[in-house]
C-alpha positions as CSV (number, residue, x, y, z in Angstrom):
1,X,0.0,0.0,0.0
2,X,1.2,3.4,-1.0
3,X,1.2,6.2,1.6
4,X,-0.6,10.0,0.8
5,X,2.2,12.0,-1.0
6,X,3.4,15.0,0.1
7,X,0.1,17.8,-0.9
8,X,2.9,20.7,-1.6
9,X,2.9,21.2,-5.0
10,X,6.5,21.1,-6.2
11,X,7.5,24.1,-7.8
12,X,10.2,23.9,-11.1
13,X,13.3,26.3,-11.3
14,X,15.8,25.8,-14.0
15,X,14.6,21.8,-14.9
16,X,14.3,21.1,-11.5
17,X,11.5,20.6,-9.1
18,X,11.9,21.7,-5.4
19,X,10.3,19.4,-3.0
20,X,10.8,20.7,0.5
21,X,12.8,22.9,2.8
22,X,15.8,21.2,3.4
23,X,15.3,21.2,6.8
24,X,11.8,19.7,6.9
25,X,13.7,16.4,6.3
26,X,16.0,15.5,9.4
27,X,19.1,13.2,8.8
28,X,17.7,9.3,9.3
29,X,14.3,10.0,7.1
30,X,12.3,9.1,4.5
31,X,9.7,11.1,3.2
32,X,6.9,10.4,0.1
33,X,6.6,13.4,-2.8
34,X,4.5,13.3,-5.8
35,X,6.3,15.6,-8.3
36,X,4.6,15.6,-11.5
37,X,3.5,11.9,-12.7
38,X,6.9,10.6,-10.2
39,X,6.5,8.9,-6.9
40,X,9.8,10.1,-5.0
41,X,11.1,8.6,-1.8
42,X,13.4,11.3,-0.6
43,X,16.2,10.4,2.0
44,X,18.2,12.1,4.1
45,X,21.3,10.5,4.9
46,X,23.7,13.6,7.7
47,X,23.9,16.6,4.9
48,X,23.5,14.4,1.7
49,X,20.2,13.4,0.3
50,X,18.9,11.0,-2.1
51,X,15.7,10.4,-4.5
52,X,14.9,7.2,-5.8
53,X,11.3,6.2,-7.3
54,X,9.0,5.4,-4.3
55,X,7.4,1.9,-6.0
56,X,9.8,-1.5,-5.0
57,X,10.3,-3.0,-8.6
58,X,9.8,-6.4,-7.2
59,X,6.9,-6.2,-4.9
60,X,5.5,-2.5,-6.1
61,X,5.4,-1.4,-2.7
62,X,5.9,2.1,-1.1
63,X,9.9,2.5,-0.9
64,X,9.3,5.4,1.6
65,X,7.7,3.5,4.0
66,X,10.7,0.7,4.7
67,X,13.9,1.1,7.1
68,X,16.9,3.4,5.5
69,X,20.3,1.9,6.6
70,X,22.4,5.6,6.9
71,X,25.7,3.2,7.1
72,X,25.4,1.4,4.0
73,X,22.9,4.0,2.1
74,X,20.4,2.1,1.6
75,X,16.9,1.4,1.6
76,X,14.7,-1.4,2.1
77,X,11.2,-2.4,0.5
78,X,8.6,-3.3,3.6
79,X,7.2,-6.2,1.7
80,X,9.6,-8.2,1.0
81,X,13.0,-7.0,2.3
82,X,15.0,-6.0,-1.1
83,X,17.8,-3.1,-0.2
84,X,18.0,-0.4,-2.9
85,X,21.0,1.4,-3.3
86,X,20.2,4.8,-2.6
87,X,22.9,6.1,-4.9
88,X,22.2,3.4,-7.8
89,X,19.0,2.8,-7.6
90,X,20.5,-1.1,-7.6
91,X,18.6,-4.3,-5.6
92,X,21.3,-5.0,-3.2
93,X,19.4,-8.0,-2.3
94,X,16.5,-10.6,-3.3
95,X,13.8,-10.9,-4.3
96,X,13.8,-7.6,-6.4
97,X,16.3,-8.1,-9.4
98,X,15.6,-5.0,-11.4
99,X,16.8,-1.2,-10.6
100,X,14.7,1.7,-9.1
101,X,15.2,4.8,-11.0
102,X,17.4,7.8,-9.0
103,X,17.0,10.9,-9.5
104,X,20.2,13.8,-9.3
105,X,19.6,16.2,-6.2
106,X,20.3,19.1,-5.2
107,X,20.2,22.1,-3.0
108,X,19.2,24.9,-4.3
109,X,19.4,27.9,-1.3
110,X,17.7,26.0,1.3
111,X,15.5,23.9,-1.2
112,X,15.7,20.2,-2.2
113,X,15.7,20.1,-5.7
114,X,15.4,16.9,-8.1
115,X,15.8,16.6,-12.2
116,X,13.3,14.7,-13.4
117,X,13.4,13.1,-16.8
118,X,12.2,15.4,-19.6
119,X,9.0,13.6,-21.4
């Protein structure tokens, strides 16, 4: 089951789409965005954060809702346990065997900002 998105309406600057005060998100969290026709799991890992697409690609399951590991940058699907690489978008483990897509962030001011694919 996939959790209510953020309701802020990203705004777009420059080809990127802010989705939050950087400082909304504290280090060690996960938070849902809907930016555009994108699910994005947003995590904050100390200063550095990450966007991945929200939906397993194993069990198509809310990304945003499983455990982050800050060590090993990581995230893992609730349903079924795969770890996504946070920076690769990569199944770390089984079941999932296929990638998550990333997204580049960055901060813009005190903004998160992510590129999201042109259509």
């Amino acid at each position: 089951m996939t959790p209510p998105a953020d309701k802020t309406e990203p705004t777009s600057q420059q080809g990127y789409i802010t989705l939050c005060p950087a400082d909304e998100l504290p280090s060690g969290q996960v938070k849902l965005f809907a930016a555009g026709s994108h699910q994005i799991a947003l995590a904050r890992i100390g200063e550095d954060f990450f966007a991945i697409d929200d939906v397993c690609s194993h069990g198509h399951f809310s990304l945003s809702e499983g455990e982050l590991d800050e060590f090993d940058c990581t995230l893992e699907c609730p349903k079924h346990g795969s770890l996504f690489n946070l920076r690769t978008g990569e199944p770390e483990t089984l079941p999932a065997t296929e990638p998550v897509a990333v997204y580049p962030v960055r901060l813009h001011g005190s903004e998160v900002q992510v590129e999201l694919p042109r259509p």
